[in-house]
N, C-alpha and C positions, 0 to 999 in steps of 0.2 A: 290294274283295273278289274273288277269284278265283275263276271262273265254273267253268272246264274244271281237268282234271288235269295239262292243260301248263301253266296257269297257274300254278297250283300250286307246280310243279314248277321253273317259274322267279324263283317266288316265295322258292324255301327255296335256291334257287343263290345269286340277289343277295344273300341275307342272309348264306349263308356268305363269299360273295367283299367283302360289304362289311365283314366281324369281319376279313378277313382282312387285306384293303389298309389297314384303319385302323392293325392293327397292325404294318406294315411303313410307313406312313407315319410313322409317331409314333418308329419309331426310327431313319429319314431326320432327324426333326427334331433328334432328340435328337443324334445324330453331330455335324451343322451346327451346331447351340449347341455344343458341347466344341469344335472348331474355333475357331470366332468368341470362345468365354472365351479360349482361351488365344493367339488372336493379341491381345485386347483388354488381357492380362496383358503379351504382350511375352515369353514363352518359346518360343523358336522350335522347340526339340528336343518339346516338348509337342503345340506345333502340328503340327509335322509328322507328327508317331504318329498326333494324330489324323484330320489329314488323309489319311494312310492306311488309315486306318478307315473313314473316312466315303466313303470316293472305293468299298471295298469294298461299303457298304450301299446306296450311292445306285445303284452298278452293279447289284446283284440287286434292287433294287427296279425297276429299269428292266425287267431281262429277265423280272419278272414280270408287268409291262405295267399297275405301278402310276404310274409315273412313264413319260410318254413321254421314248424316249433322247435327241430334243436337251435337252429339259429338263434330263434325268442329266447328259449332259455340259456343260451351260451352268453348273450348280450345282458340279460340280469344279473348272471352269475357274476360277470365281469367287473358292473356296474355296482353290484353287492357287496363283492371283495374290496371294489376301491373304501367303497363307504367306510367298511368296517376297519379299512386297514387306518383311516384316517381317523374313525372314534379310538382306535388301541393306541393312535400317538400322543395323543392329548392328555 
């Protein structure tokens, strides 16, 4: 329990900045799975929309300093290799 008015006061921050980054994580995940379904399907034109998608969400989750950016960009890379590896077998 919070003693002083700073505490308080840091108390009702974290809670907003934690409703926040949950919600900005959870749609980081949600990008990443529509990616992974549709490289897991084999449509590459699919995957790729979404990997454009997701390469957009992962970046402003980065810059709002829910995701640290090598993270961001290790998670594109990743998600970019799949893509590409799936347009080279087709």
């Amino acid at each position: 329990m919070a003693n002083t008015r700073s505490a308080e006061k840091r108390n009702r921050q974290a809670r907003l900045r934690r409703t926040r980054n949950l919600h900005v994580r959870t749609g980081v995940r949600s990008a990443v799975k529509k990616v992974r379904e549709a490289v897991t399907q084999g449509d590459a034109a699919q995957a790729k929309q979404a990997l454009h998608q997701a390469a957009r969400v992962i970046d402003r989750a980065a810059s709002k300093g829910v995701l640290h950016r090598n993270a961001a960009s290790r998670k594109i890379a990743r998600l970019s290799r799949a893509v590409s590896q799936l347009g080279a077998k087709a």
